[in-house]
BAKOL-214219 format. One record per residue (C-alpha): chain; x, y, z; residue in three letters; residue number from 1. Coordinates in Angstrom, 3 decimals. Example, Ala and Ser with C-alpha at 12.3 -4.5 7.8 and 13.67 -1.06 7.14 Angstrom:
2
+-------+----------+----------+----------+-----+-----+
| chain |       px |       py |       pz | res |   n |
+-------+----------+----------+----------+-----+-----+
|     A |   12.300 |   -4.500 |    7.800 | ALA |   1 |
|     A |   13.670 |   -1.060 |    7.140 | SER |   2 |
+-------+----------+----------+----------+-----+-----+
***
This chain:
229
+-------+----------+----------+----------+-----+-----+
| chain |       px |       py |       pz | res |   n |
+-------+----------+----------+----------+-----+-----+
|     A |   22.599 |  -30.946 |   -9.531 | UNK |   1 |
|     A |   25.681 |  -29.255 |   -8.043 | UNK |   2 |
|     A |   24.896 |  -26.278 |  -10.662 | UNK |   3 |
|     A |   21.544 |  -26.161 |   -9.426 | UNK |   4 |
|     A |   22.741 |  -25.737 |   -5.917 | UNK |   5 |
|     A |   25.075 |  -22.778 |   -6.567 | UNK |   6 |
|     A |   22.489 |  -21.003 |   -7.916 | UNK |   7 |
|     A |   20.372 |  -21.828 |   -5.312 | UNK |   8 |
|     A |   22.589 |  -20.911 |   -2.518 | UNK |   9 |
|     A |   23.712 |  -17.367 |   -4.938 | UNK |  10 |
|     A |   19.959 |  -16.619 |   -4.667 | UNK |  11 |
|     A |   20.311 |  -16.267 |   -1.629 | UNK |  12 |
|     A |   23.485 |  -14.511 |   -0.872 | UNK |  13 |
|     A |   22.218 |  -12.015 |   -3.069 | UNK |  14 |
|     A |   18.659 |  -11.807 |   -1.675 | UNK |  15 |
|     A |   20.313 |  -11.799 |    1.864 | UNK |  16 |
|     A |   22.505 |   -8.912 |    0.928 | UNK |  17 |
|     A |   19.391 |   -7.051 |   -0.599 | UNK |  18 |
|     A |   17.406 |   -6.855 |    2.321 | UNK |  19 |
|     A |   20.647 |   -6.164 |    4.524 | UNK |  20 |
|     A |   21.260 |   -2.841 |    2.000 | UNK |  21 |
|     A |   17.621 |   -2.126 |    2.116 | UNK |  22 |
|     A |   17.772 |   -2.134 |    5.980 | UNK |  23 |
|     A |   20.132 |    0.036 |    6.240 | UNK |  24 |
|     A |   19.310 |    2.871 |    3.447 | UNK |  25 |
|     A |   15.481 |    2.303 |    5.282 | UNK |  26 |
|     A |   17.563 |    2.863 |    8.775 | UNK |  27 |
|     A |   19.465 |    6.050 |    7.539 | UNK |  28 |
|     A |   16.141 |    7.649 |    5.804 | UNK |  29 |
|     A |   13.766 |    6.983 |    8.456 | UNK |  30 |
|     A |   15.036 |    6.453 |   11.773 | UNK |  31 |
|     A |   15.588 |   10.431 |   12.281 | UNK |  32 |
|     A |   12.334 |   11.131 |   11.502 | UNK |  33 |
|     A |   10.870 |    8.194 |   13.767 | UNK |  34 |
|     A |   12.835 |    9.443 |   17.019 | UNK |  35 |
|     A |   11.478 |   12.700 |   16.001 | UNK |  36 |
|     A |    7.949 |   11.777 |   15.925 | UNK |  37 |
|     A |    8.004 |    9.644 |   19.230 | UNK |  38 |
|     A |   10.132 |   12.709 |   21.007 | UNK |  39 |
|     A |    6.759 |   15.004 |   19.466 | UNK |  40 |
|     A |    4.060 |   12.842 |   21.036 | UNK |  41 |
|     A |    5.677 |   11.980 |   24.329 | UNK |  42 |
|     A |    5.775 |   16.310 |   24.562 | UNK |  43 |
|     A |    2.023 |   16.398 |   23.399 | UNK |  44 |
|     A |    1.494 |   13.184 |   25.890 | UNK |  45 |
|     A |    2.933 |   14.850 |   28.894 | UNK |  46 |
|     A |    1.908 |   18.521 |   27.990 | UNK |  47 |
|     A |   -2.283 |   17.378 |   28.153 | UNK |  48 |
|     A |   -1.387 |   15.392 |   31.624 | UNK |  49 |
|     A |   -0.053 |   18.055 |   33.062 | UNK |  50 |
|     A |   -3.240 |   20.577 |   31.953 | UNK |  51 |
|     A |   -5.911 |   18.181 |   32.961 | UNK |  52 |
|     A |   -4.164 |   16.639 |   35.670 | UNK |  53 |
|     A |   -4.711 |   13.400 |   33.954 | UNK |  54 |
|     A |   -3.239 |    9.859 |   35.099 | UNK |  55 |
|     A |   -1.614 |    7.396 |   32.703 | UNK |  56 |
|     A |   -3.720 |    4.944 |   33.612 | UNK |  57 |
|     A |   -6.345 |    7.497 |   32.365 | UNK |  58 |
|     A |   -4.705 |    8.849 |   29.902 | UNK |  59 |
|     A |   -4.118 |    5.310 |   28.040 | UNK |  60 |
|     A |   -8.000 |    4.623 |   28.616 | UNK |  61 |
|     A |   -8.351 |    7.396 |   26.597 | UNK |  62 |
|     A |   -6.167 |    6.359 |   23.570 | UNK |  63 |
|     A |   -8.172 |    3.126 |   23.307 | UNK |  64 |
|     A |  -11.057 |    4.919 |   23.343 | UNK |  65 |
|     A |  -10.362 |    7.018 |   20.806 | UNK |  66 |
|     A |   -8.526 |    4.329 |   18.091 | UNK |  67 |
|     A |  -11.237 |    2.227 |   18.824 | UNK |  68 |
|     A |  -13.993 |    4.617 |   17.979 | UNK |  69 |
|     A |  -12.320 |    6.507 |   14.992 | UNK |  70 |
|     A |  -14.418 |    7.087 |   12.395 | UNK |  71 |
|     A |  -13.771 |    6.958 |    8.344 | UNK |  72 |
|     A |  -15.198 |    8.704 |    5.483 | UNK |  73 |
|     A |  -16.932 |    5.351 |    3.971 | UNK |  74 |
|     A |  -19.342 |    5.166 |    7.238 | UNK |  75 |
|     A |  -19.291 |    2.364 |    9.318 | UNK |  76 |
|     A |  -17.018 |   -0.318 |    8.593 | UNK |  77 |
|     A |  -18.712 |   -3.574 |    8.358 | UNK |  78 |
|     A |  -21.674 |   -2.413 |    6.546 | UNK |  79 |
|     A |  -22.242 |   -3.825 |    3.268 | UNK |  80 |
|     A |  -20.029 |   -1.222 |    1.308 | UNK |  81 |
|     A |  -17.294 |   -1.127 |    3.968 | UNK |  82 |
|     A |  -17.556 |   -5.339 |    4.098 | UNK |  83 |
|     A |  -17.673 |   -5.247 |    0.068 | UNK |  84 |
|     A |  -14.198 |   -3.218 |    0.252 | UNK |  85 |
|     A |  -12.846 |   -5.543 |    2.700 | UNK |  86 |
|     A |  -13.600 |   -8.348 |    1.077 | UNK |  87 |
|     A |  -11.988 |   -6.694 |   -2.283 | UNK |  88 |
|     A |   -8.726 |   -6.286 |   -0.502 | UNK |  89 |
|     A |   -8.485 |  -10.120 |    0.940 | UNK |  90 |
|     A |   -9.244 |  -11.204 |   -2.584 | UNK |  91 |
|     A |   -6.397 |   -9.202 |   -4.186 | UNK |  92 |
|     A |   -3.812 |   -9.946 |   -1.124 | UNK |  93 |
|     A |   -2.921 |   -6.229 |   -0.337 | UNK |  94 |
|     A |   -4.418 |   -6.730 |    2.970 | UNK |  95 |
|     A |   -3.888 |   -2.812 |    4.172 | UNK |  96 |
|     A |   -4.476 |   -3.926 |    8.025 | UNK |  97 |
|     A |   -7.022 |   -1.236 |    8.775 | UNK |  98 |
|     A |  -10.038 |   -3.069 |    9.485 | UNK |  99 |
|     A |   -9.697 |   -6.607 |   10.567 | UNK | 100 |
|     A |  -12.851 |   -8.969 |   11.478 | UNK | 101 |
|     A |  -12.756 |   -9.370 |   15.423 | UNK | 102 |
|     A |  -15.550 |  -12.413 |   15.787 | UNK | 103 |
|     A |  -14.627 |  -16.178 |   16.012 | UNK | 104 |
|     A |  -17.169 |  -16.091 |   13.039 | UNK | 105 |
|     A |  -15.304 |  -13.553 |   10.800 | UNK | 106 |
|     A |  -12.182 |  -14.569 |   11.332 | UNK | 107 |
|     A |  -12.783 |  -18.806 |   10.203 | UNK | 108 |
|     A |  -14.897 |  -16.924 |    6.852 | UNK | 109 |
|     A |  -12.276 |  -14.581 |    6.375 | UNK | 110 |
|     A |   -9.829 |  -17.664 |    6.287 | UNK | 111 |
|     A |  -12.318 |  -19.830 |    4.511 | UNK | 112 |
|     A |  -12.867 |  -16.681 |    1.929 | UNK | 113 |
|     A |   -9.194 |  -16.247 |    1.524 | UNK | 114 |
|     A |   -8.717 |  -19.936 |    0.676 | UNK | 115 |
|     A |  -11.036 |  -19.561 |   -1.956 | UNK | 116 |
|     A |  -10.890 |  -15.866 |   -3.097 | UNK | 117 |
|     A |   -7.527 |  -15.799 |   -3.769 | UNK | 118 |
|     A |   -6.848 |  -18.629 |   -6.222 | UNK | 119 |
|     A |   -9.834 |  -17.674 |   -7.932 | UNK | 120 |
|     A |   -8.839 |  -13.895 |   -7.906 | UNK | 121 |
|     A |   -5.346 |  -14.756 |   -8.908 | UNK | 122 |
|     A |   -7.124 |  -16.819 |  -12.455 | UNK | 123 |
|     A |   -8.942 |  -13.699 |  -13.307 | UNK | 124 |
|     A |   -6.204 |  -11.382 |  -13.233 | UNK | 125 |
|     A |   -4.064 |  -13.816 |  -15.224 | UNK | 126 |
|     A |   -7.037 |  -14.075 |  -17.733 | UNK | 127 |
|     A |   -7.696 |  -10.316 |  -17.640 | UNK | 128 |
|     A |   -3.621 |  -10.208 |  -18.244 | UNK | 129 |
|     A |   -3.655 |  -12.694 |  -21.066 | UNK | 130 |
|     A |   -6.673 |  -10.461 |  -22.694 | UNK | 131 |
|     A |   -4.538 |   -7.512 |  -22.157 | UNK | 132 |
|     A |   -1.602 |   -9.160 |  -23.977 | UNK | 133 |
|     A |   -3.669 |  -10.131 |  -26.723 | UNK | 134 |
|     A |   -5.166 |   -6.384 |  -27.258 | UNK | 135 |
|     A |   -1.264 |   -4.976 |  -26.962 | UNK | 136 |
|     A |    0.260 |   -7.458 |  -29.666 | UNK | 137 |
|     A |   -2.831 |   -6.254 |  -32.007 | UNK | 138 |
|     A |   -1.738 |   -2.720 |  -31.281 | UNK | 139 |
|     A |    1.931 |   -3.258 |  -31.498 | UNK | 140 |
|     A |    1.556 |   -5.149 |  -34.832 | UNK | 141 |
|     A |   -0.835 |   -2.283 |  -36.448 | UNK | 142 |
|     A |    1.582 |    0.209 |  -34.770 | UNK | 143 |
|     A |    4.990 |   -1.382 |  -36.810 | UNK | 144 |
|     A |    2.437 |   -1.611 |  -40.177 | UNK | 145 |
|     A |    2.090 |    1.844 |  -39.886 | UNK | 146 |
|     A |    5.627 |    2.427 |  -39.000 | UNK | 147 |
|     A |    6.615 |    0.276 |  -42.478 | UNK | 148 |
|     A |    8.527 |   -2.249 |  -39.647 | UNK | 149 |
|     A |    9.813 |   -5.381 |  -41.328 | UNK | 150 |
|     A |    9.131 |   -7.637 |  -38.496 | UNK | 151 |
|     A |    5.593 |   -6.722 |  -37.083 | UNK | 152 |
|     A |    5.347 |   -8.806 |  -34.177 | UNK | 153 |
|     A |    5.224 |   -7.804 |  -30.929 | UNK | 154 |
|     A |    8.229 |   -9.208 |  -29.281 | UNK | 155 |
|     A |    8.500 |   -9.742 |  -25.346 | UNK | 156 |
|     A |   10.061 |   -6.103 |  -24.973 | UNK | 157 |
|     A |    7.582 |   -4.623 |  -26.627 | UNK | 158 |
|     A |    4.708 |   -6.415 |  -24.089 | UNK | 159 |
|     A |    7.049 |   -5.073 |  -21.370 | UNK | 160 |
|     A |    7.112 |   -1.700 |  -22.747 | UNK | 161 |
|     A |    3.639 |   -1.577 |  -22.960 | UNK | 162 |
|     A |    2.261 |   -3.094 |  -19.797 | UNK | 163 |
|     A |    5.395 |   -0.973 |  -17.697 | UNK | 164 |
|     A |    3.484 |    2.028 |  -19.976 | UNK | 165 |
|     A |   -0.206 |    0.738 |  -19.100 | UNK | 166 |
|     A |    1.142 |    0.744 |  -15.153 | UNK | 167 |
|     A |    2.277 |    3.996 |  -15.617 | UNK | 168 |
|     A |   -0.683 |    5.579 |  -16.449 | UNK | 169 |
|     A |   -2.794 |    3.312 |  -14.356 | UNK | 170 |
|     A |   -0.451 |    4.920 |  -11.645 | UNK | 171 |
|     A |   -0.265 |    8.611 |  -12.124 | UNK | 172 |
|     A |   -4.086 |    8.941 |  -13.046 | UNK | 173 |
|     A |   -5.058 |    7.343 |   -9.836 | UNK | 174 |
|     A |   -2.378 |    9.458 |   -7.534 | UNK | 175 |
|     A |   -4.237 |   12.293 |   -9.444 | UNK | 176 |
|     A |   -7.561 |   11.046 |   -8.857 | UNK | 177 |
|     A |   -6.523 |   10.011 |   -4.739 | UNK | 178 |
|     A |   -4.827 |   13.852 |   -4.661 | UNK | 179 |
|     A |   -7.999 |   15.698 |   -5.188 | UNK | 180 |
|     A |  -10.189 |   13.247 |   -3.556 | UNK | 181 |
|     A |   -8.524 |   12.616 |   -0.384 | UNK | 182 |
|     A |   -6.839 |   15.639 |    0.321 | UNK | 183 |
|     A |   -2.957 |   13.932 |   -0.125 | UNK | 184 |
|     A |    0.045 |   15.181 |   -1.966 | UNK | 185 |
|     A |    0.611 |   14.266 |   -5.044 | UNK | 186 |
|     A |    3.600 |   12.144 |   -3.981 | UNK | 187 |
|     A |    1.734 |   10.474 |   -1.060 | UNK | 188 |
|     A |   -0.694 |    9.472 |   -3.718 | UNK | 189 |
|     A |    1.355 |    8.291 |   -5.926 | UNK | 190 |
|     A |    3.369 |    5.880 |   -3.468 | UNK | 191 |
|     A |   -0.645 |    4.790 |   -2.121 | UNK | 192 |
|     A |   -0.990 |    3.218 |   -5.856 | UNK | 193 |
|     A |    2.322 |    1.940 |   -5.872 | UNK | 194 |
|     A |    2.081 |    0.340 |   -2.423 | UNK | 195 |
|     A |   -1.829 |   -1.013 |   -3.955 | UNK | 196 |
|     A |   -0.524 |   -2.165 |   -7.513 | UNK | 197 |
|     A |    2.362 |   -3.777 |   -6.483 | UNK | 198 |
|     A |    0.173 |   -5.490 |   -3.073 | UNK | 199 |
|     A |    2.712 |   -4.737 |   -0.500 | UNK | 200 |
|     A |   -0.373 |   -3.016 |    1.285 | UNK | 201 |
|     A |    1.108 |   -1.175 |    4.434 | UNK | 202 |
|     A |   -1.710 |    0.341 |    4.904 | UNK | 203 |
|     A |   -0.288 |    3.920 |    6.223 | UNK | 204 |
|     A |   -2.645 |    5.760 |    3.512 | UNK | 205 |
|     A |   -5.517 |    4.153 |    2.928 | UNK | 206 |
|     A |   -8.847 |    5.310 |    1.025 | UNK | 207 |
|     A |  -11.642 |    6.349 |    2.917 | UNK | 208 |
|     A |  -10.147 |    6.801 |    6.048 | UNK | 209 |
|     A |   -9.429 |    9.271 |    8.699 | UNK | 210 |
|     A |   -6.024 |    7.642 |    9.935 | UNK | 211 |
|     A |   -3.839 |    8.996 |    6.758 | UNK | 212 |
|     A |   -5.192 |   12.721 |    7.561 | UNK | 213 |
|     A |   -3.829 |   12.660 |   11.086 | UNK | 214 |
|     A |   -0.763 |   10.957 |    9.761 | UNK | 215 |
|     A |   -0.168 |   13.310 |    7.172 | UNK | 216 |
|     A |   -0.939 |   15.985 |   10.455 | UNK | 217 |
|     A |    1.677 |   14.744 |   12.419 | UNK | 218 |
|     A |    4.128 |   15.004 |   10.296 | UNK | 219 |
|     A |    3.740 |   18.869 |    9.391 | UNK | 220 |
|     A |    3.826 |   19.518 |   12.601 | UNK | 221 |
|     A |    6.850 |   17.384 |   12.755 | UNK | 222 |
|     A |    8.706 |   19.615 |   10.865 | UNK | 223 |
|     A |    7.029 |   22.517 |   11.229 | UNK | 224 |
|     A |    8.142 |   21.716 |   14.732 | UNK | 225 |
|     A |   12.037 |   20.913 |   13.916 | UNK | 226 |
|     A |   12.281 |   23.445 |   11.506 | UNK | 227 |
|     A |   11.995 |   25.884 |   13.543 | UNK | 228 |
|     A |   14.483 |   24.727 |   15.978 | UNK | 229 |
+-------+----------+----------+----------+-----+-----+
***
């Protein structure tokens, strides 16, 4: 039992001192850039007050106006193919955070959904992983046969090789695909897939909407900006 408890309590020493590294590597890379951006838009902010002689009170009537009424590439949001993607993203827990249900209604389905969705989403991707096992150990074996390997079984580091392989590719052909569809960098697309296949979810890019154009606007004229300073 005391065994058990030191590696308990080691767990979470070195968790603790993950996330405190993590912090501040995410504090060194980011906060620049972040004091940067909020310097930009309080310029912008003040230089269209100024023109039009707006007030704040105005001006932050106007900012709710316009998140509110953004618009995205799918159409409107909770129509059936906007809904379907919604519910797609509850099911597999990336939950991106740009469309959330604002109805007593939708939100007691969406938890209600959830409850249900999820287990049941997480047995079919365990299946559909178990199936995918089963065709890599085929392929692995037939691979060493051909290869005149003694021992043809696929071992555990060869399942690993092959689904970290299958993720790979999985990866970089949908950053490709996201690239030329949605108008991204290559790296921006290629973190969006990451961010989806891992379901961390951020939801900073997200497919089929306008927010990761402006967001991807602001920050070349970020440095655009502080380049030429």
């Amino acid at each position: 039992m005391k065994r058990q408890n030191v590696r308990t309590l080691s767990l979470v020493v070195c968790t603790f001192t993950y996330l405190l590294v993590g912090a501040a590597v995410f504090d060194a890379l980011e906060s620049d850039t972040e004091r940067k951006r909020w310097d930009f838009l309080q310029d912008m902010r003040d230089g269209l007050m100024k023109k039009y002689n707006i007030s704040m009170e105005d001006y932050r009537m106007l900012e709710i106006v316009m998140i509110e009424n953004k618009t995205n590439k799918a159409g409107p949001q909770w129509k059936f193919a906007g809904a379907f993607y919604f519910a797609t993203v509850v099911l597999a827990m990336i939950g991106y955070g740009h469309s959330t249900p604002v109805t007593i209604g939708g939100k007691a389905f969406c938890m209600a959904y959830a409850m249900v969705g999820i287990p049941l989403g997480l047995v079919m991707f365990q299946s559909i992983g178990e199936r995918l096992n089963k065709f890599a150990s085929v392929v692995i074996r037939h691979f060493k046969i051909y290869m005149g390997c003694h021992k043809v079984e696929a071992t555990e580091i060869n399942l690993m090789f092959a689904t970290g392989f299958l993720s790979f590719v999985i990866t970089t052909t949908g950053a490709a695909v996201f690239s030329r569809y949605e108008g991204w960098s290559y790296f921006d697309s290629f973190y969006y897939c990451f961010v989806t296949l891992t379901t961390i979810g951020f939801g900073d890019y997200v497919a089929l909407q306008v927010g990761s154009d402006l967001m991807a606007w602001l920050h070349a004229q970020i440095s655009v900006k502080f380049r030429s300073k």
